[in-house]
C-alpha positions as a Markdown table, in Angstrom:
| # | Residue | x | y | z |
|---|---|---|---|---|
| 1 | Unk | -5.5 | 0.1 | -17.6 |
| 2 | Unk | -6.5 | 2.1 | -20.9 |
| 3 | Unk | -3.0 | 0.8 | -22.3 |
| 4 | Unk | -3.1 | -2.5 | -20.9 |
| 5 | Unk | -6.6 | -3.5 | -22.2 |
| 6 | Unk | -5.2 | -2.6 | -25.8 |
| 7 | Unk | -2.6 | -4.7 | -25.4 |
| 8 | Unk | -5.0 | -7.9 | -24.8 |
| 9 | Unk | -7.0 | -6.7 | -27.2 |
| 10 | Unk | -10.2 | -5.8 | -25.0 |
| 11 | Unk | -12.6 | -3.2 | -24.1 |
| 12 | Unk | -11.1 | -1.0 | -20.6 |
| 13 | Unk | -14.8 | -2.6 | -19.4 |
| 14 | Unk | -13.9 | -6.1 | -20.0 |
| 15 | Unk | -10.3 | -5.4 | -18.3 |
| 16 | Unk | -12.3 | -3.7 | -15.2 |
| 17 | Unk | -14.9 | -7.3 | -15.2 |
| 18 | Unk | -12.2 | -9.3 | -14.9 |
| 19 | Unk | -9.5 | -8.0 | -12.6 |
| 20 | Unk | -11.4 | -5.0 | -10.9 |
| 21 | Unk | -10.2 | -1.4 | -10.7 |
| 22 | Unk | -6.3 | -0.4 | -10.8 |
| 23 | Unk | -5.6 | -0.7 | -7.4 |
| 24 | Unk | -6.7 | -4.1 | -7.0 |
| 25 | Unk | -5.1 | -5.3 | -10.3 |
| 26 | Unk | -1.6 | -4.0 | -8.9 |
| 27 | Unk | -2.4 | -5.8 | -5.5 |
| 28 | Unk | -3.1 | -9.2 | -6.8 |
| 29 | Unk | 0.5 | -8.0 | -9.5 |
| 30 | Unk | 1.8 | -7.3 | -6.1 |
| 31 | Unk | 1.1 | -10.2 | -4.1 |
| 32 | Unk | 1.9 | -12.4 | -7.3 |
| 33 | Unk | 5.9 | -11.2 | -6.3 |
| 34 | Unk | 5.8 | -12.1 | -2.6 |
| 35 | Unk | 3.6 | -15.4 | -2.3 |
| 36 | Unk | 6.2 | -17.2 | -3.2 |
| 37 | Unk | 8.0 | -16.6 | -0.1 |
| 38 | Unk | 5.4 | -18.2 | 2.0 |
| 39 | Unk | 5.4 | -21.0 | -0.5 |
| 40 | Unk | 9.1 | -21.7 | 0.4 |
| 41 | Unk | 7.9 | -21.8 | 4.0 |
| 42 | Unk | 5.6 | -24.3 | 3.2 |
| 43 | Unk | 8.4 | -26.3 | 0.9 |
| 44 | Unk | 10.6 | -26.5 | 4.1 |
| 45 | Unk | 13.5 | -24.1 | 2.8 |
| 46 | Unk | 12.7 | -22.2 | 6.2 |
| 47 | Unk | 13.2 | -23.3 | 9.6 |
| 48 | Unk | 10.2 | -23.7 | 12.0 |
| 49 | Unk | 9.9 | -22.2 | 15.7 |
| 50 | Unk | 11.1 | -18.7 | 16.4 |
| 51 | Unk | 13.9 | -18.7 | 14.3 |
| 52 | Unk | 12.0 | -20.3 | 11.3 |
| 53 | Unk | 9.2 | -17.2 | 12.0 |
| 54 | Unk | 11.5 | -14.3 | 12.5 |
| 55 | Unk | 13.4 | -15.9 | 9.0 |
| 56 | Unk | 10.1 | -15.9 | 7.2 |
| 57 | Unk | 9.9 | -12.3 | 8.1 |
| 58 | Unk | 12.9 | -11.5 | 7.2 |
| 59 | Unk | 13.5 | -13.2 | 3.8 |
| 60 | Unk | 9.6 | -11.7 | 3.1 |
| 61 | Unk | 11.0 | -8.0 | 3.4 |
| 62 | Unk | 14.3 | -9.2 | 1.8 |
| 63 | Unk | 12.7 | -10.4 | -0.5 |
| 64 | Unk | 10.0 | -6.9 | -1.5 |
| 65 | Unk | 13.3 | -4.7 | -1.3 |
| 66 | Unk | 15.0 | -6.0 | -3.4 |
| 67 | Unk | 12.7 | -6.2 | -6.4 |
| 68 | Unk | 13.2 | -3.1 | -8.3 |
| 69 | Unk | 9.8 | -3.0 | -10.1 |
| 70 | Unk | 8.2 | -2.8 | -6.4 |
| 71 | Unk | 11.0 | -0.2 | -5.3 |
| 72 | Unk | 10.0 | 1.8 | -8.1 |
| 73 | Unk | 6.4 | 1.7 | -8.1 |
| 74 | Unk | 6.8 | 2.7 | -4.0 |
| 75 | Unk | 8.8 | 5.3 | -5.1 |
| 76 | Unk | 6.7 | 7.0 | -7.7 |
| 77 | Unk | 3.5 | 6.4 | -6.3 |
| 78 | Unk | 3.9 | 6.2 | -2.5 |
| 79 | Unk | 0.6 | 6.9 | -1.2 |
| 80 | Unk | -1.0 | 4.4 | -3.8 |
| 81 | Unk | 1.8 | 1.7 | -2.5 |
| 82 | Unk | 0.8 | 2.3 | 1.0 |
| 83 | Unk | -2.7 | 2.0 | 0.5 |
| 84 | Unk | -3.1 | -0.9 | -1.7 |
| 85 | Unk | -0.5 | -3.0 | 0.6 |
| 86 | Unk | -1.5 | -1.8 | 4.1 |
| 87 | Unk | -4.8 | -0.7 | 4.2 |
| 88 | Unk | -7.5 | -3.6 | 5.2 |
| 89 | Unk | -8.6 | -3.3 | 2.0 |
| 90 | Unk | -5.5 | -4.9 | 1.0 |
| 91 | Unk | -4.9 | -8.2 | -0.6 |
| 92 | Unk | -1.7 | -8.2 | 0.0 |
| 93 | Unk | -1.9 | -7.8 | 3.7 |
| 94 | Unk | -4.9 | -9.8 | 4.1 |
| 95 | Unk | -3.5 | -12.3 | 2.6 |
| 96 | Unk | 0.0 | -12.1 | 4.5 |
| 97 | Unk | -2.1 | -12.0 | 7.6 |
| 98 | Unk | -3.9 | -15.1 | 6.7 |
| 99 | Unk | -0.9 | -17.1 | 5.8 |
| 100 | Unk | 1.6 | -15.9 | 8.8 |
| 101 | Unk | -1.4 | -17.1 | 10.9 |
| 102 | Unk | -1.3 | -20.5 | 9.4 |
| 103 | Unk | 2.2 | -21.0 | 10.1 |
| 104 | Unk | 1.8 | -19.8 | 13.5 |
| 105 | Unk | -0.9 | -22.5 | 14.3 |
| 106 | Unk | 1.4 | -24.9 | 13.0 |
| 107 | Unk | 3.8 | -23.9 | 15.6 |
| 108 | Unk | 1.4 | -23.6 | 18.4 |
| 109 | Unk | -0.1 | -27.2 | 16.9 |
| 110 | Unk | 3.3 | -28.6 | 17.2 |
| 111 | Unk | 4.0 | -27.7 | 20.9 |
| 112 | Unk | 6.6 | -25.0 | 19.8 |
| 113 | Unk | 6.8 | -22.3 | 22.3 |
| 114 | Unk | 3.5 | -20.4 | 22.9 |
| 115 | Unk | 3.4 | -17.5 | 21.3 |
| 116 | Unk | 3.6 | -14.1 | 23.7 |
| 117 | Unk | -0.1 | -13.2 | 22.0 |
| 118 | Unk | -3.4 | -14.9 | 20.7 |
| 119 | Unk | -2.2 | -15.9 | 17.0 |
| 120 | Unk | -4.6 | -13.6 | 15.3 |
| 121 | Unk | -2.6 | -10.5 | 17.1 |
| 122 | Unk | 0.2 | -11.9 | 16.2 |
| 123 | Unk | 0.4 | -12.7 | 13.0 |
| 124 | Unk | -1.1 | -9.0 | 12.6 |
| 125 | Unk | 1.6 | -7.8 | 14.1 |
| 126 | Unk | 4.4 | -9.9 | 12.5 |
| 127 | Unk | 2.8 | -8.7 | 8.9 |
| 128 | Unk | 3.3 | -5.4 | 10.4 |
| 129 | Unk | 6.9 | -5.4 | 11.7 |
| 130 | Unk | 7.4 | -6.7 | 8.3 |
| 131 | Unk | 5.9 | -3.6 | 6.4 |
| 132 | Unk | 7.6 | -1.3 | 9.0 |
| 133 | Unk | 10.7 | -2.3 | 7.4 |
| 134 | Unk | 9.6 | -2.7 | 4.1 |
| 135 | Unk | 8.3 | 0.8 | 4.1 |
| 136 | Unk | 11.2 | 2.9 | 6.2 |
| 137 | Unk | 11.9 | 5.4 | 3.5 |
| 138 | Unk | 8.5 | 6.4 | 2.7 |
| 139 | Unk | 7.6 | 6.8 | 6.5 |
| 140 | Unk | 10.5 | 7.4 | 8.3 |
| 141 | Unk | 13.4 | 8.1 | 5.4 |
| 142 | Unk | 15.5 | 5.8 | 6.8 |
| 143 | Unk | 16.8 | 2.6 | 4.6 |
| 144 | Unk | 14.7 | -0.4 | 4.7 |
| 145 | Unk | 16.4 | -3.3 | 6.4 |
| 146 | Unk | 15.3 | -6.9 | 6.6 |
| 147 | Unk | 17.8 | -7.6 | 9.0 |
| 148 | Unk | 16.0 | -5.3 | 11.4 |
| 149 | Unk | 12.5 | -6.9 | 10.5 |
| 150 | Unk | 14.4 | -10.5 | 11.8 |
| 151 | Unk | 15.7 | -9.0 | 15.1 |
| 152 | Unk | 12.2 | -7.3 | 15.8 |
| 153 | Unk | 10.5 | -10.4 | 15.6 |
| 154 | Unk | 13.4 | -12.6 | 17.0 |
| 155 | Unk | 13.1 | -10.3 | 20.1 |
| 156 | Unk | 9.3 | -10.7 | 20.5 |
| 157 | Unk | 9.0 | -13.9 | 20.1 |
| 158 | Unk | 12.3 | -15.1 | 22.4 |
């Protein structure tokens, strides 16, 4: 922050006024590099129903894998990564939440198949499958896998 604020040419206070504390810097950085996936959603460049859901998923942890300045940041500081994206806290996962739930009332308002759980639970949970797969190495040490993320939520909501 120290190094940032000297680079705009401003007090570490005036940095901290603006954009909070470090951790909620990185998570607005953070969400900054995925919004654009629910954007394309919005755009039409993905399908609608289950399919267009479980793709959304899908290209979202596609999409956070492969960006290297994420990977890394995961990597170095895991237990900061964790806690700014996962934690209700989280702007990044609020915000996910918040926007998978939009989509899924437009499928529920277009007389798409019901979904298996009220919409609140599951766009929860869909954020969640998500992160599962986003987050395999730090939790599990397996290699994430956004293919997995798709067939998790391809399963659930068939």
């Amino acid at each position: 922050m120290g190094e940032l604020a000297g680079e705009l040419g401003i007090s570490r206070a005036t940095l901290h006024r603006w954009v909070g504390g470090r951790d909620q810097l990185l998570g607005e950085i953070l969400w900054s590099m995925t919004v654009e996936v629910f954007e394309a959603r919005v755009s039409g460049k993905l399908g609608r129903g289950a399919e267009g859901i479980a793709d959304l998923v899908g290209t979202f942890v596609r999409t956070v894998n492969g960006s290297k300045p994420f990977r890394e940041f995961l990597r170095t500081e895991p237990e900061r990564a964790l806690r700014i994206l996962t934690t209700k806290a989280s702007v990044v996962q609020s915000r996910a939440i918040a926007k998978m739930r939009e989509f899924l009332d437009e499928e529920v308002m277009a007389g798409r198949p019901p979904p298996p759980l009220p919409v609140e639970d599951l766009a929860y949970l869909l954020v969640r499958i998500g992160e599962s797969f986003i987050y395999t190495d730090v939790i599990t040490g397996a290699e994430p896998d956004a293919g997995k993320a798709h067939a998790a939520v391809t399963a659930l909501l068939s």
